[in-house]
Structures are given as C-alpha cells and as structure tokens.
C-alpha distance (Angstrom), angle and dihedral (degrees) to the residues before:
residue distance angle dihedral
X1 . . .
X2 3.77 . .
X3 4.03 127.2 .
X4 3.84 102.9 -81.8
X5 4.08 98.5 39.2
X6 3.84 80.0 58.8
X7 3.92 98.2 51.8
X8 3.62 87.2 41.0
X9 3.98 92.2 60.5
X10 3.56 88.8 32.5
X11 3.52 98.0 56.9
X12 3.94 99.5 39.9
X13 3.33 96.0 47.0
X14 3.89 86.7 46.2
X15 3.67 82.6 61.4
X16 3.60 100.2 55.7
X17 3.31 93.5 47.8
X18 3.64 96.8 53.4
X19 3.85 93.5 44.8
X20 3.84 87.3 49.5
X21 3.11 90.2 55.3
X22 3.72 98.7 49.9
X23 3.88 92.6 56.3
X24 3.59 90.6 48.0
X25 3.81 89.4 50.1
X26 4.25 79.3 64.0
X27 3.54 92.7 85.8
X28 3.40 87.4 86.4
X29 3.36 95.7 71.7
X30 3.57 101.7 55.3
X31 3.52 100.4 102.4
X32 3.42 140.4 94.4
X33 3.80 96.5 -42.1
X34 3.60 90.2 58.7
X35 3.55 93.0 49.2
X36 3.95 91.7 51.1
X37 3.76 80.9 50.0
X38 3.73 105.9 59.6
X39 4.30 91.1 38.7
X40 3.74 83.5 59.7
X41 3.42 96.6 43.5
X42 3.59 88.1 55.1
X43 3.10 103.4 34.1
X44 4.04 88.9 62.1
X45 3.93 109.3 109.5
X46 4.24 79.1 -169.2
X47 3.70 131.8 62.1
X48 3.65 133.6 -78.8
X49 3.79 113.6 -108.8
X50 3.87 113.5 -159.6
X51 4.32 115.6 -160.7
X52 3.34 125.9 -177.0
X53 4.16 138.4 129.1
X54 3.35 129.5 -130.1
X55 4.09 123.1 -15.7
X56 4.06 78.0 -7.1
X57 3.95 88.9 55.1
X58 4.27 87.4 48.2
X59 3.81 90.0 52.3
X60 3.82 89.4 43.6
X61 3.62 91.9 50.1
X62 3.96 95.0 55.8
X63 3.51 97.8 41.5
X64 3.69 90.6 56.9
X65 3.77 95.3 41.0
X66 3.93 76.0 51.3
X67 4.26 103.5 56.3
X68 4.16 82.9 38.3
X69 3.99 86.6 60.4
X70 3.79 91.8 46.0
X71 3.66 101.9 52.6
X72 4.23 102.4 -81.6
X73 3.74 120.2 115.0
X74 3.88 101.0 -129.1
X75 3.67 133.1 150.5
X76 3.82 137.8 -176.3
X77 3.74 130.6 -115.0
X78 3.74 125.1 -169.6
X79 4.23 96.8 -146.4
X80 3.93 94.9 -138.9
X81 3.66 84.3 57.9
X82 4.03 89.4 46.6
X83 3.54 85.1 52.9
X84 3.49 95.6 65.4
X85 3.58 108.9 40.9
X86 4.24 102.9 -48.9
X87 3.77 77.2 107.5
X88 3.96 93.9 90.0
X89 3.53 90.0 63.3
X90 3.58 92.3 65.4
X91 4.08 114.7 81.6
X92 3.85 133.0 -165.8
X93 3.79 93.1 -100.7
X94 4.09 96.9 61.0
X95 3.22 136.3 115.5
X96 3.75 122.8 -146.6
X97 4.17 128.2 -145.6
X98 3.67 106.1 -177.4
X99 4.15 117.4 -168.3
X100 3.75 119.3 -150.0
X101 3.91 129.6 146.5
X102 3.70 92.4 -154.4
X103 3.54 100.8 30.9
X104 3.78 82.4 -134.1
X105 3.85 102.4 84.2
X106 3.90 90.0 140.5
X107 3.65 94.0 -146.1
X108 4.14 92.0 56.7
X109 3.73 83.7 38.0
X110 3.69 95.3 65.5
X111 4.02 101.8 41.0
X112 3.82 92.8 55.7
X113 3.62 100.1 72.7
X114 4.01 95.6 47.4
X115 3.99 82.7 45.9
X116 3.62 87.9 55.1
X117 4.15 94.9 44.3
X118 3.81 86.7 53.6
X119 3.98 83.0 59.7
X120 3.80 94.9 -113.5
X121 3.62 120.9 146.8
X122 3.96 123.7 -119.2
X123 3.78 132.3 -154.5
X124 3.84 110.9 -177.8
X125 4.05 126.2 -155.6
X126 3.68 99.3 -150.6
X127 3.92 143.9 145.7
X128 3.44 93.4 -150.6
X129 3.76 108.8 72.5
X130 4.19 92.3 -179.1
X131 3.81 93.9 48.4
X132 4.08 129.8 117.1
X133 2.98 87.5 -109.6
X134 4.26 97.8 57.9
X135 3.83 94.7 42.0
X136 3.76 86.5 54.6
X137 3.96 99.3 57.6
X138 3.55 135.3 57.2
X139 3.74 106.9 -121.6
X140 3.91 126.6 18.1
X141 3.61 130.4 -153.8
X142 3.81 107.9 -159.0
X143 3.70 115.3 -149.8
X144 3.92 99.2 -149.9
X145 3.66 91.0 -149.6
X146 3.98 108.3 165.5
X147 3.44 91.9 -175.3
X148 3.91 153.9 3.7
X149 3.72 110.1 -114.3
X150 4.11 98.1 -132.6
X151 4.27 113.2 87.7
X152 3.81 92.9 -96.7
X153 3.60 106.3 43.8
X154 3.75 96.2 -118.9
X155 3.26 113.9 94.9
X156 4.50 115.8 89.0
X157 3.58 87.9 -116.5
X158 4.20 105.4 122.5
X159 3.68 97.5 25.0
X160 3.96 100.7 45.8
X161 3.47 83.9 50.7
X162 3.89 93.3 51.2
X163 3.69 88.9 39.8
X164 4.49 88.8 62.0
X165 3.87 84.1 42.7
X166 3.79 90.4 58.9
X167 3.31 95.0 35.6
X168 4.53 93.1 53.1
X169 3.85 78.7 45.3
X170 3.91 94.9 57.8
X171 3.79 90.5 32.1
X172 4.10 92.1 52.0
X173 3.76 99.0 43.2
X174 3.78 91.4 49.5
X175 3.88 91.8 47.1
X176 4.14 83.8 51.5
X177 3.63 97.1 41.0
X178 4.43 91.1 51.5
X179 3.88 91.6 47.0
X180 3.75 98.6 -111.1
X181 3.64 111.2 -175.8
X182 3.55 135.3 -175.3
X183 3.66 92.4 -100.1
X184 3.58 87.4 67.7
X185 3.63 100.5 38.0
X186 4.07 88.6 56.8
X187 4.03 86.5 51.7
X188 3.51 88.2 59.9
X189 3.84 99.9 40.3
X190 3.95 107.8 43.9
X191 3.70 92.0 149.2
X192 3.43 136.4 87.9
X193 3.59 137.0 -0.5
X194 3.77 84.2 -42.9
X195 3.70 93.2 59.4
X196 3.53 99.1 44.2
X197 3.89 90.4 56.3
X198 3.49 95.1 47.0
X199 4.19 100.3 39.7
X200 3.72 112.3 23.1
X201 3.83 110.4 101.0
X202 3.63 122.2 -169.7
X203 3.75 87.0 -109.5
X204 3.97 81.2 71.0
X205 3.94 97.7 50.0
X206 4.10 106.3 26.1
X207 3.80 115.5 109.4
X208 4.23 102.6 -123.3
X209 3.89 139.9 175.5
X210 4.36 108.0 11.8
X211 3.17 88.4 8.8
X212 4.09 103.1 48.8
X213 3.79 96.0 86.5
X214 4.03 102.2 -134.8
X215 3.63 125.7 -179.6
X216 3.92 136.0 152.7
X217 3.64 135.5 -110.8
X218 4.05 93.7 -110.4
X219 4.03 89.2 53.2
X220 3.63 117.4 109.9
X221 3.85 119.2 -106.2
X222 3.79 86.5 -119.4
X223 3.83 90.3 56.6
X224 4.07 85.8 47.8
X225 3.87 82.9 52.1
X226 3.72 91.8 47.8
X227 3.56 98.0 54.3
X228 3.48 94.4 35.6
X229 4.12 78.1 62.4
X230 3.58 96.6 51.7
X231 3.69 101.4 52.5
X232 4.17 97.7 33.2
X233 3.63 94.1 -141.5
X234 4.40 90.5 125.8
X235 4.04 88.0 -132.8
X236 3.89 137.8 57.3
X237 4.08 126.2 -148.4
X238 3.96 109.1 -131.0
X239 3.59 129.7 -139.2
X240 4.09 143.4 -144.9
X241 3.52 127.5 -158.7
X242 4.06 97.8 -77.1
X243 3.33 82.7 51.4
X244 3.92 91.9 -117.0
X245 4.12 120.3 142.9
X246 3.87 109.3 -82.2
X247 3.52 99.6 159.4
X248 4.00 153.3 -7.3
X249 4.00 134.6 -135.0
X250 3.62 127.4 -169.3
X251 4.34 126.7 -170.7
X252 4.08 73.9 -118.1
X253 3.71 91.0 67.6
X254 3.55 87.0 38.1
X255 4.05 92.0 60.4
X256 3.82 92.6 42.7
X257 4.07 92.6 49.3
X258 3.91 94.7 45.4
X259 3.96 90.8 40.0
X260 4.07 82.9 52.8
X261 3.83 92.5 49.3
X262 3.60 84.1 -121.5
X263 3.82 105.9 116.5
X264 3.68 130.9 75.7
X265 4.11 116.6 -178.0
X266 3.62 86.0 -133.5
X267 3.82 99.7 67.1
X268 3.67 119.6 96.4
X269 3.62 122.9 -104.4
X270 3.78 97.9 -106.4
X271 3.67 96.9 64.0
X272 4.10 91.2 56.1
X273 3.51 106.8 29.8
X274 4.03 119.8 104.8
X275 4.14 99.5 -113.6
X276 4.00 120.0 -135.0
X277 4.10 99.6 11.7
X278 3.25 137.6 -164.2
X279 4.18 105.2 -85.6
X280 3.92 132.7 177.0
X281 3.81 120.6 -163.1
X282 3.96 126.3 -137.2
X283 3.49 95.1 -96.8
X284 3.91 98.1 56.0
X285 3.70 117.6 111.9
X286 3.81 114.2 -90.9
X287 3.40 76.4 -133.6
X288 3.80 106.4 57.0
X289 3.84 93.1 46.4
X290 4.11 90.9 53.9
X291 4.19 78.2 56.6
X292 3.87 97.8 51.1
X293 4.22 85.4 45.4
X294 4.01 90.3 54.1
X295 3.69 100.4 37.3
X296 3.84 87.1 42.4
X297 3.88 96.7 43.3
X298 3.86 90.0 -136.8
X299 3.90 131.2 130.7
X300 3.75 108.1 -144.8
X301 4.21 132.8 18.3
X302 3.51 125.0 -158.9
X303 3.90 114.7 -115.5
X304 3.87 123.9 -143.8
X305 3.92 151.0 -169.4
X306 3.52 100.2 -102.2
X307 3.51 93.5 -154.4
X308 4.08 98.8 46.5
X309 4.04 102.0 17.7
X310 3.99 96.3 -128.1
X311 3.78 110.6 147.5
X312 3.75 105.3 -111.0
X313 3.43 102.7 -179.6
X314 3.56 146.8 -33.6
X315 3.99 135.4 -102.4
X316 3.70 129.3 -141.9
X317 3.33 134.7 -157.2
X318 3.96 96.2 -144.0
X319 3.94 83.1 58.2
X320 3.74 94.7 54.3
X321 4.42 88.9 46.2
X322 3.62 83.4 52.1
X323 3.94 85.0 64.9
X324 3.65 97.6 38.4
X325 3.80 92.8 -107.7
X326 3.50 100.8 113.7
C-alpha cells in the first residue's frame, strides 16, 4: 500500500471513529432534560417547528421531515426567513427545536426571544449549554461534542451528526410513545418501494376473473392444459362440487408426470392434481405472499375467499418482480 491509499484509510476511518464516538458521547444527555423534552413534544396539540442555519438548518430540516413521517406535525423554518414574515406560520400552540453548534448562530439567536414573547415553548440542541441561545429556551439538550471530526476542528462533522442522532432519538420515542403503527406509517408513505411493501395487498397484484384459470376435478388434464393456455398463468386452481379449492396443477407438474410416463390427458383432474396447496387470500400482504414464493421456490399461488375457499384468483411471481417485491 503506498503513502496516499494509507492516509486515505487513515483519515476516513479516523472519521468514523470520531463521529462514533460523538453519538455515543449522547448518553449524556439522556436525563431529565430529555425526558422534559419528549413530554413536551407530546404533549404539543400544535406542530413542531425546527430553526436552524446552515449545516444546523440541514440537520433541522431532516429531523423534522423525520417526526412528520412518524406521526408528529412538524415543519421547518429557516430564521432569516422568520425574520421577515415566516413568523405567521408559527401559532400559539407550537413548539420550537432550534439547532445551533455554538448556540450563538446570530440569526437563531435573535428569533428565540420573540418566539418566547409569543408564549411558545423552545427546546434547543446545542453544545454550548451557557450560550444565548440556552438561556433563551426552556429545555436544552447538550450535545457533548469534544470535537469535530475533520483535522482542524471546524468543519460540522461530529456534532451534525450527533445533532440527527438526537433528533431519530426524539423522533422514535415520540412515534413509540403515540402508538404509531405500521398501518399508519404506510398511510403516510404510499410511494415508492416503501409503499408498495407496506400497502400492496394481493388483492392489488393477483390475476382474477378471465384470467383466474378455473377448472373442476372431473375435467380432463387436457382441458386443465387448455385453460391453463388461454389465461398464461402455467397452472390451473381445481374445483369440487361446492365449488371450494380441492386441488392445484401447474405445466411443472405437467413436465414431471409426462417425463415419468405417468400422465395421460385423458385422466381427470383429481387423480393429478397436488391436494391441499399452498393458498393466499386477497387480503394478504403483497409482501408475505412474495415470501411464501421464495422460501417455497414456486412461481404462482392460488388465492382464495377466506370465508368460502373458492379460488379467486391467482398470484404470480413475475407480477410481484414487476413491483420490486420479489
């Protein structure tokens, strides 16, 4: 390894460690301030208003787009803009979490005691537990941060990095203390890969009506093979008289019965079919049904009533790769 490949791994992993062990160095401030701070938070019929400037402001911005995806109204305000007319989106009922390193960040500074005047309260994220910006709020978190991780100490490295760990912390507890499920996390994230994991339901996905390949257990195999043709889903759900599930054939079964000399087209459906499969219903989790595919090794499920046990439709793996699920 030459000279510069070693300050490269030297230095980044210098980093790391350094950031590490500013987060860890948090566990200071789980105390009683903290514990003031989440029964506010909560306690806030309002929103959350998050202010800070610069790599503050970035940190601020995430940990308020953050408590909004877990269930707790909160918005971010860049102070400046605050300062000239942002104000009116602030309302008697807030609560405001203002981010600053120093504690000094003039800008911050000067909004906290008109935020305070208007009766709101203020938890501050600081390092600097004597600053303006402390003696103008009603709880302070202290970072602890002994040091920034870059060479000269300057650059928000360590303490932004604290400053999102505090903030997930805050965010997480209050998302545990209200209850929030993942019913309601899905309602608020029905985008994305995210969103498709956490709302699609087989219902959404499985193949139903023409294209649910039906037949009964007295049909032929070369009917089975007929519809099984007609609706190029590669297996058929089979029928008895109530019309209820008995049995399932795939063109896999097919291959292995013919290969096996086993399988004349003229047989009836009940001497071929595999008895008692597998099934899914319309309400399972897109989800859960990609799982039973995988861990099965198996392309397609049947899906049925839960309440009556009629095949419905079917579900097919290419369907659920075509949504990332697979």
């Amino acid at each position: 390894m030459n000279a510069k490949d070693a300050l490269i791994l030297k230095t980044a992993r210098g980093v790391i460690a350094a950031e590490s062990r500013a987060v860890a160095g948090l566990s200071k401030t789980v105390d009683s301030s903290l514990l003031k701070a989440v029964r506010l938070l909560e306690s806030c019929t309002g929103k959350i208003v998050l202010l800070g400037v610069g790599k503050s402001g970035l940190i601020a911005r995430k940990i308020a787009a953050t408590l909004a995806s877990t269930g707790t109204r909160s918005v971010y305000l860049h102070p400046v803009e605050s300062l000239h007319g942002d104000l009116g989106m602030i309302a008697s009922d807030d609560v405001a979490l203002a981010l600053s390193y120093s504690g000094e960040t003039e800008e911050t500074a000067k909004l906290l005691p008109i935020l305070k005047r208007q009766g709101l309260p203020v938890i501050s994220i600081t390092n600097n537990p004597d600053s303006r910006m402390a003696r103008y709020s009603d709880i302070t978190l202290c970072l602890h941060v002994k040091a920034e991780a870059c060479p000269y100490d300057i650059v928000p490295t360590s303490s932004t990095t604290a400053m999102l760990a505090l903030g997930d912390a805050l965010a997480v507890t209050l998302m545990t203390l209200k209850g929030f499920d993942k019913k309601r996390f899905a309602c608020l994230h029905p985008g994305g890969n995210l969103g498709k994991l956490l709302n699609l339901k087989v219902s959404d996905l499985m193949h139903k009506g023409r294209e649910n390949p039906v037949v009964k257990e007295t049909d032929s195999v070369a009917r089975a093979l007929e519809v099984m043709t007609a609706t190029r889903a590669g297996a058929v759900s089979v029928t008895g008289r109530a019309g209820k599930l008995t049995g399932y054939f795939t063109d896999g079964d097919l291959r292995r019965r013919l290969q096996d000399g086993l399988c004349d087209l003229a047989l009836p459906m009940r001497l071929v079919m595999t008895r008692s499969p597998l099934t899914v219903h319309p309400e399972t989790m897109a989800i859960e049904a990609a799982r039973v595919l995988s861990g099965k090794k198996i392309d397609n499920l049947p899906v049925t009533n839960v309440k009556t046990g009629r095949p419905v439709g079917i579900i097919d793996e290419r369907d659920l790769l075509k949504e990332g699920l697979g």
